[in-house]
Every structure is written in C-alpha cells, then in structure tokens.
N, C-alpha and C positions, 0 to 999 in steps of 0.2 A: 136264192142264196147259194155262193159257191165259196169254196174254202180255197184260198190258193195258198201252192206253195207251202203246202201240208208236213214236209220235210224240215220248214223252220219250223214248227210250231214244236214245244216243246210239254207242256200240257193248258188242258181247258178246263176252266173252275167253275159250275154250277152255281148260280145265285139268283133263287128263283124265277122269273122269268129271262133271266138274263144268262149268257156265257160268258167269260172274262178268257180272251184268250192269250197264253201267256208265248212269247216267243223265245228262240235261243239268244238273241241278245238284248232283252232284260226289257222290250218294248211290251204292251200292253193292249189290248184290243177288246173295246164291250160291245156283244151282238146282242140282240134283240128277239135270241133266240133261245128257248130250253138247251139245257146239254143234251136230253135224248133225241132231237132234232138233229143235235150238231151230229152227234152219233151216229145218225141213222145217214145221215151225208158224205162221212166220215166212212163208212162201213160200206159205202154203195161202191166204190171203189175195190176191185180185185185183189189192189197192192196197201190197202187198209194195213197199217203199223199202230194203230190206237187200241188200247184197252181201258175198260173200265174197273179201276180200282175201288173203288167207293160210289155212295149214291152223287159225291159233289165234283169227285174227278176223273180227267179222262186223261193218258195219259200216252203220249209218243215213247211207243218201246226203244228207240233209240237215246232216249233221254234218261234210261233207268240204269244208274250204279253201281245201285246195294237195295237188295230186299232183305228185310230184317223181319226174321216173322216171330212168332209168340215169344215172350211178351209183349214185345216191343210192337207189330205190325203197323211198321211202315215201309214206305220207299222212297228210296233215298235218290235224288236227280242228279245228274254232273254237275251241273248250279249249284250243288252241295243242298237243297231243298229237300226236305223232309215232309211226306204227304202221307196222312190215315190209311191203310189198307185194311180194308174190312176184311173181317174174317171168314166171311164164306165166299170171297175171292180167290181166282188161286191164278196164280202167273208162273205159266213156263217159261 
C-alpha cells in the first residue's frame, strides 16, 4: 500500500478496520487498512506533515485553522470542519 500525493490529503478517519481518507476537495477515499497502518506509512516518510489528534483522526498540519483547546478541544480545518482533540494530545 502507498499513499500518494500525501499534500492533498486533508485528514484520515479511523473506522475500525477501515481508514476513510478525506481530501482537500471534498473527495473521499476507503482503504482497507487500520489508521495505525496508515500511520505508520504516513510516518516512514522524513517530510511526514500528519499528526494524530485523537484515537480516530489523523490529521494534515497544513489543513489546521484554529485549535480550540479546554473546553472546547477541537480542531478546527480550513474546510471549516471541526474534529475531537483528545486531551492528552498536544499540537505545536
């Protein structure tokens, strides 16, 4: 499995065995793969831009807003998309 083109990708949703991967224009993609696979593929890469905010999202730092933390902790996409950021996450 190879991810291309890793710069559209905007974030990847977790859904038990599956990853749902969402792009910057508005297309959809379902792999057949865990998200800590996708991760760990994701991560093999030197120029890795992915973090994980939660156990269900992974999320292209280029695609991050607004971080809104306690009480709130979310983060916020340029998509205006709103996604859980768990709390023992921490994004620089």
């Amino acid at each position: 499995m190879q991810l291309k083109n890793t710069e559209h990708i905007c974030h990847l949703e977790g859904s038990i065995n599956y990853t749902i991967v969402h792009f910057d224009n508005g297309r959809k993609e379902v792999m057949a793969y865990t998200l800590k696979k996708c991760e760990a593929l994701l991560n093999k890469s030197d120029r890795s831009n992915f973090i994980r905010i939660h156990k269900s999202f992974l999320v292209n730092k280029d695609s991050i807003k607004e971080i809104k933390p306690r009480p709130f902790n979310k983060v916020v996409l340029t998509s205006g998309l709103e996604l859980p950021l768990a709390r023992r996450r921490k994004i620089n």
